[in-house]
C-alpha positions as CSV (number, residue, x, y, z in Angstrom):
1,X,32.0,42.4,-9.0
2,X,33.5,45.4,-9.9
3,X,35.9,45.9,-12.7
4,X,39.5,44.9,-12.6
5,X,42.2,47.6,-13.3
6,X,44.9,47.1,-15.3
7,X,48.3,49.6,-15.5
8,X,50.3,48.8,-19.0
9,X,52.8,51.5,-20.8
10,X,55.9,51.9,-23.1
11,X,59.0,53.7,-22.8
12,X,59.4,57.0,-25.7
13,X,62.4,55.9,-27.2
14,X,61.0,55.8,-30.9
15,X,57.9,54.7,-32.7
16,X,56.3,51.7,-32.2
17,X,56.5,48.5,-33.9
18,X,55.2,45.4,-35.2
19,X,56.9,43.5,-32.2
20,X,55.1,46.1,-29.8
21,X,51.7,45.4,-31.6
22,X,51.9,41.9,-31.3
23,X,52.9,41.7,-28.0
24,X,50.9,44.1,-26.1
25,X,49.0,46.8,-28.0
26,X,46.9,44.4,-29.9
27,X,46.3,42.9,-26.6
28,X,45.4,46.4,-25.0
29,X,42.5,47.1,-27.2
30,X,41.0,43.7,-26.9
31,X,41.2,44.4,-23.1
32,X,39.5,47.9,-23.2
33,X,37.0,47.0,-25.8
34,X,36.1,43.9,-23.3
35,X,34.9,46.7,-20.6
36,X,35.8,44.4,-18.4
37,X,38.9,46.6,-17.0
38,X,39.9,50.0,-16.1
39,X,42.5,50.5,-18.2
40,X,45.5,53.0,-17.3
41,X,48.0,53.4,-20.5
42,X,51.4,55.2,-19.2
43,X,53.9,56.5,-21.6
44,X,56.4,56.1,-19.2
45,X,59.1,59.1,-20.0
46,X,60.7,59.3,-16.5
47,X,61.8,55.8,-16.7
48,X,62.9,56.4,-20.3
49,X,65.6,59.0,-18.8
50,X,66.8,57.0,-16.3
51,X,69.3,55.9,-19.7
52,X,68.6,58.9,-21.9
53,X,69.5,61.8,-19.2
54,X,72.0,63.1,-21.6
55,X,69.3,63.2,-24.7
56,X,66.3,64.4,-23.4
57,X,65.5,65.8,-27.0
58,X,65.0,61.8,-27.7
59,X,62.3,60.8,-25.1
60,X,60.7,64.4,-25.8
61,X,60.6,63.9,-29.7
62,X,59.2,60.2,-28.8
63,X,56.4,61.3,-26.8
64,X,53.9,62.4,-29.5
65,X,55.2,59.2,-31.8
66,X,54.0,56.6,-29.0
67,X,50.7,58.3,-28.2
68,X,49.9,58.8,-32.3
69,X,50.9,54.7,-32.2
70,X,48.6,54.1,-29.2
71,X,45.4,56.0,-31.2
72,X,46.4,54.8,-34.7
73,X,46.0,50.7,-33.1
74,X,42.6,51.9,-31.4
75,X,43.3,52.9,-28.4
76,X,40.4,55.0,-27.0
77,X,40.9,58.0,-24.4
78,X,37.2,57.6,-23.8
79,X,38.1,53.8,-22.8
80,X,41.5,54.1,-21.8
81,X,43.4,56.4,-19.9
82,X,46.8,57.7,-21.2
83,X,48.8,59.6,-19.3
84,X,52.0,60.9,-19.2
85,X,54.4,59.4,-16.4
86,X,56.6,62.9,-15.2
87,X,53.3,64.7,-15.3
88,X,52.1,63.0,-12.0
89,X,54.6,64.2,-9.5
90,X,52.9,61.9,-6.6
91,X,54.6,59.3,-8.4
92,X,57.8,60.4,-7.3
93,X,56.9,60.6,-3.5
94,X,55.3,57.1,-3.5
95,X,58.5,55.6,-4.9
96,X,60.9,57.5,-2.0
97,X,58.2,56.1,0.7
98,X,58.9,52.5,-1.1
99,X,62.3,53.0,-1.0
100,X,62.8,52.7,2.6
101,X,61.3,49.5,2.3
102,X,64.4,48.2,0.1
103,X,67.7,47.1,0.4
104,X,70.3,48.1,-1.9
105,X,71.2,44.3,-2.3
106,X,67.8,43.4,-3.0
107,X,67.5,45.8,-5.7
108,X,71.1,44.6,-7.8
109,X,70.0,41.1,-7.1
110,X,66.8,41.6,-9.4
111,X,67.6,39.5,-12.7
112,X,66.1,41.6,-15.4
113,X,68.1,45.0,-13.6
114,X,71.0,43.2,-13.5
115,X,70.6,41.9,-17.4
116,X,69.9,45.3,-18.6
117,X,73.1,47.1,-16.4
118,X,75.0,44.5,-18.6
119,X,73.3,45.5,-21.9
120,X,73.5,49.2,-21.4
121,X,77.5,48.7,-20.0
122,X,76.3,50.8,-16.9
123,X,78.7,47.9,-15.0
124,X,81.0,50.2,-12.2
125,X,78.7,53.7,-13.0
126,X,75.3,52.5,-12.7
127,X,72.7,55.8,-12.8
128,X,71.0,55.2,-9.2
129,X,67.8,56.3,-10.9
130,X,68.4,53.4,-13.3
131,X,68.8,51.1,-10.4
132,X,65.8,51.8,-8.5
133,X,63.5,51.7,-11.4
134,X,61.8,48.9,-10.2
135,X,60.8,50.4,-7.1
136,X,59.3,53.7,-9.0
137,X,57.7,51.0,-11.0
138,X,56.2,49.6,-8.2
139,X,55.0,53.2,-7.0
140,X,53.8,53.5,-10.9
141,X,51.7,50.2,-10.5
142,X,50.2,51.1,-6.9
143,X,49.3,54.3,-7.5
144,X,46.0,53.4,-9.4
145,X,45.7,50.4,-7.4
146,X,46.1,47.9,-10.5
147,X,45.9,44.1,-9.7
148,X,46.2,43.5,-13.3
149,X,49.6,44.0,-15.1
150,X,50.3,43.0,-18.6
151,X,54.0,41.9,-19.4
152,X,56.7,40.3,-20.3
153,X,57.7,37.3,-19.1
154,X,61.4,39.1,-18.9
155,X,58.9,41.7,-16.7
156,X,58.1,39.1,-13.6
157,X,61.2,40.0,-11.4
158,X,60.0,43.2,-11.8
159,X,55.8,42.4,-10.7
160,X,57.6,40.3,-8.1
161,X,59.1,43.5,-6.4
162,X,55.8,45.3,-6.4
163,X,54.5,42.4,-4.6
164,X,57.3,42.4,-1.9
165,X,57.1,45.9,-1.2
166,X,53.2,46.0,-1.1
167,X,53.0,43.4,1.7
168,X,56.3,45.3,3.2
169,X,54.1,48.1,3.9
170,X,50.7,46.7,4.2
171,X,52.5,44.7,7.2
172,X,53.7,48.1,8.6
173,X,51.0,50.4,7.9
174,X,48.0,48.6,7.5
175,X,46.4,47.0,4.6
176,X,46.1,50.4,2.2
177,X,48.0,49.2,-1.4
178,X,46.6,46.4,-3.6
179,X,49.0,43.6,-4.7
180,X,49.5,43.3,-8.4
181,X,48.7,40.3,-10.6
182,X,50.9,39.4,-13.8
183,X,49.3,38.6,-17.0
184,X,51.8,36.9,-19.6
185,X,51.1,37.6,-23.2
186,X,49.2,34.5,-25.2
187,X,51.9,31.6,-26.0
188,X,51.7,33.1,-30.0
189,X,52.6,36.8,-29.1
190,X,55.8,35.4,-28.1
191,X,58.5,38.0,-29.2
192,X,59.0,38.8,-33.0
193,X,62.5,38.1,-33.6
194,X,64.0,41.0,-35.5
195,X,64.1,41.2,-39.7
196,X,67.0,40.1,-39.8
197,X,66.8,36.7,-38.1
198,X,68.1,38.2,-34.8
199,X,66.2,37.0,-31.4
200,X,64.8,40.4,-30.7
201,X,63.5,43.5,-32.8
202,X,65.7,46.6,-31.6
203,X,65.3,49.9,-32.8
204,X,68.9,50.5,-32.1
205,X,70.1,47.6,-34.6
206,X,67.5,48.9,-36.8
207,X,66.0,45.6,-37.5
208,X,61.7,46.6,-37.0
209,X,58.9,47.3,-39.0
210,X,57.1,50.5,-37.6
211,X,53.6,50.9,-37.7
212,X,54.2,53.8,-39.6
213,X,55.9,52.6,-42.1
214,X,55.0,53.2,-45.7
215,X,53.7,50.4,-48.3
216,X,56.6,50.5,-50.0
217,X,58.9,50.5,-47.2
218,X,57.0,47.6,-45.4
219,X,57.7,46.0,-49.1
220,X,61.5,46.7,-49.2
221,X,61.7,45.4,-45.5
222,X,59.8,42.0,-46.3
223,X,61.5,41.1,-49.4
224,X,65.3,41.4,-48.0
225,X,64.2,39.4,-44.6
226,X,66.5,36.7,-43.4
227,X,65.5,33.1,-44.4
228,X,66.7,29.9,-44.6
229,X,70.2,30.6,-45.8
230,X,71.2,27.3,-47.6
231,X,67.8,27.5,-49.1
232,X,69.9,28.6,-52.3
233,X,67.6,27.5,-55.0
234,X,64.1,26.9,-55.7
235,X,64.0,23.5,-56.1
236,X,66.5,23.0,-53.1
237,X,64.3,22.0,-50.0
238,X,64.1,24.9,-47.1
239,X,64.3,24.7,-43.3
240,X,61.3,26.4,-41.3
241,X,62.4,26.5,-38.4
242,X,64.7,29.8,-37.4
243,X,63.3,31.0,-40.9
244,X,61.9,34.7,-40.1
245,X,59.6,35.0,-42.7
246,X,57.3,31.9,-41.9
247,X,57.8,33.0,-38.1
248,X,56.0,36.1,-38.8
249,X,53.8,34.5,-41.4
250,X,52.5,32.1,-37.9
251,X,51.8,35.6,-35.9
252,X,49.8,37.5,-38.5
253,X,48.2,35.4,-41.6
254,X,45.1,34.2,-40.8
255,X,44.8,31.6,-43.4
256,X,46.7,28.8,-41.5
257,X,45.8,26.3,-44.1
258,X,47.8,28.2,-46.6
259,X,50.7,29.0,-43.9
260,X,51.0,25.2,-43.8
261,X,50.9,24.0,-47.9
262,X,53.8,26.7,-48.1
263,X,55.4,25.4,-45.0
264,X,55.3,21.3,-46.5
265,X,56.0,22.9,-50.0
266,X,59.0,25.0,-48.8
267,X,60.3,22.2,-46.8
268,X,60.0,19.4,-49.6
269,X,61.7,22.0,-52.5
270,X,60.0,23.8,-55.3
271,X,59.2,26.8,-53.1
272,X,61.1,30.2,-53.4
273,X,61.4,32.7,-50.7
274,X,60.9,35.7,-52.9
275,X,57.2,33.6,-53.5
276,X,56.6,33.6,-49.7
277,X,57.7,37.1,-48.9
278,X,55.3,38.3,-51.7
279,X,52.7,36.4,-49.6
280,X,54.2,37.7,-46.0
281,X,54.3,40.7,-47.9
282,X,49.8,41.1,-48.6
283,X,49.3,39.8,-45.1
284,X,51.5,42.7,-43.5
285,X,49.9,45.4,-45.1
286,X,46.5,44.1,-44.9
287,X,47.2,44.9,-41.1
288,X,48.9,47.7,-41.3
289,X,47.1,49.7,-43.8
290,X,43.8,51.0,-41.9
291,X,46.2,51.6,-38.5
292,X,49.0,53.8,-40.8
293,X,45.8,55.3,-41.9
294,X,44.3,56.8,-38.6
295,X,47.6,57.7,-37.7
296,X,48.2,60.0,-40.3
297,X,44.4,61.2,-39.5
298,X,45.6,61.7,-36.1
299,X,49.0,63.3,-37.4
300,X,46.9,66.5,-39.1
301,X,46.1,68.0,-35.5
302,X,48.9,67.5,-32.8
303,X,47.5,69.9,-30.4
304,X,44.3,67.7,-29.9
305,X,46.6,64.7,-29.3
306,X,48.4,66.9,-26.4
307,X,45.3,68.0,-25.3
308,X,44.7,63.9,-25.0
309,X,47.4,63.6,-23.3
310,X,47.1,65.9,-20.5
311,X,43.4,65.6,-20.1
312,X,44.7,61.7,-19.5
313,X,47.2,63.0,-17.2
314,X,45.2,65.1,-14.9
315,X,42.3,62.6,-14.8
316,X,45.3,59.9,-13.7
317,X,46.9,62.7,-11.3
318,X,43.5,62.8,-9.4
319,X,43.8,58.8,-9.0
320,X,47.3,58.7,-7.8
321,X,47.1,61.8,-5.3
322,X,44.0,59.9,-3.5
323,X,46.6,56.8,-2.9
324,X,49.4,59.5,-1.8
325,X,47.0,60.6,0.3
326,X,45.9,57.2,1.9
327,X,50.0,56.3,2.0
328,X,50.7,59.5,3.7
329,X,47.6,58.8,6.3
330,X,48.8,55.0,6.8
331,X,52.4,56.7,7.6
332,X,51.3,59.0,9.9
333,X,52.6,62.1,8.0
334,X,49.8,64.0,7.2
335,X,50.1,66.5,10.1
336,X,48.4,69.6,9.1
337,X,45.0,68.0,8.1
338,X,41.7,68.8,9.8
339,X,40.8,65.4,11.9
């Protein structure tokens, strides 16, 4: 059997965090050190403006922060193929071909579109680019032919879509486009709530810790993290669950045993917090420390990480303009081509 391929990105919009890490990058090297999967890694920029049209400097000034996250966790370009989204025009013509295969009301009807119009308060002036995201996504996920898609479970509407429009046109044109698999994260690399006890880390609340952040900033971070709020004294006993710090301390220290003598500790009094984010505190830059470390490596020469990136790029460009090409065939548009 030959290997599976897998198509996984991130949207520039800032560095990476801890919440990324967890639930997907950590995952990604383990996947391409497997050699069990292609692997194509998309810093998906296009879709980043479809919100960001008015602040291009943003997704531009991202670009090089994602890719230095993506080598600093150990993602290899001579494992892993990362590419650059608006660099692979064909891209763009797979997703108008999918669009006739749409509807309008099918597209406002999908759940995580319609929870993010809300969030972003695009309500009555809705960018159409935003709206048919999920159909470029689609064109983003055929275009290498991926069965394998790591996401979110918030994500599956958008797998689902693929899938529709995939048998849509294998119906029509024959059977040329593969139809995509989703692969939910492990039940523990559920999503890091935020520092300060909120469900989600944002990088517009300003509630992460980067992957490259500093010791000392990690430090400052941990020890003013939200805990068990009527946990006012030592001796007073503490509430685990909703408590941020031992959430985090279940994701990353690999000492369960002592993760659970704090836990009954904390819970029976005698425990302080500032004692447990000391201890959150060793665990978080024991894992931090060596990737902050190869990203400021990779940090001394930018122009090798751009030539990364658009050796990636070409390399995916060839991949996706053999689909176009199949698409185009299937259609029955390719006109000028010696038969």
């Amino acid at each position: 059997m030959g290997k599976k391929t897998i198509l996984t990105g991130d949207r520039p919009t800032g560095k990476l965090h801890i919440g990324h890490y967890i639930g997907s990058l950590k995952n990604r090297v383990m996947l391409q050190e497997s050699g069990l999967y292609e692997s194509f890694i998309m810093i998906a920029d296009q879709q980043a403006l479809t919100d960001n049209a008015r602040n291009p400097e943003k997704i531009r000034n991202s670009l090089i922060e994602v890719a230095l996250d993506y080598l600093a966790v150990g993602i290899d370009p001579n494992k892993s193929n990362i590419f650059v989204q608006s660099q692979i025009p064909e891209l763009n013509e797979l997703t108008m071909h999918y669009l006739n295969l749409v509807t309008l009301s099918r597209l406002e009807r999908n759940p995580t579109v319609k929870q993010e119009i809300k969030q972003k308060n695009f309500e009555n002036s809705i960018p159409a680019g935003f709206l048919i995201y999920p159909v470029s996504q689609a064109a983003d996920i055929t275009a290498f032919k991926a069965d394998t898609v790591p996401v979110g479970e918030d994500q599956l509407p958008m797998i689902e879509q693929t899938r529709e429009i995939v048998r849509s046109f294998n119906s029509l044109y024959g059977e040329v486009l593969v139809e995509p698999e989703a692969v939910l994260p492990s039940s523990n690399a559920g999503r890091l709530p935020g520092t300060d006890g909120k469900a989600k880390m944002s990088k517009s609340i300003g509630n992460c810790i980067y992957l490259s952040d500093d010791a000392d900033t990690i430090k400052k971070k941990v020890m003013s993290m939200y805990t068990d709020p009527n946990h006012i004294r030592v001796e007073d006993p503490g509430q685990i669950e909703g408590n941020t710090v031992f959430t985090y301390l279940d994701v990353f220290a690999t000492d369960k045993n002592t993760v659970e003598e704090m836990k009954e500790h904390y819970k029976r009094g005698g425990l302080g917090d500032v004692k447990v984010k000391r201890y959150l505190n060793e665990v978080l830059q024991a894992e931090l420390e060596p990737i902050r470390n190869r990203r400021i490596e990779f940090e001394k020469d930018i122009d090798v990480v751009y030539k990364m990136l658009k050796d990636g790029s070409n390399k995916a460009r060839e991949v996706a303009a053999n689909t176009l090409r199949e698409v185009r065939e299937a259609i029955g548009i390719e006109y000028f081509t010696e038969k």
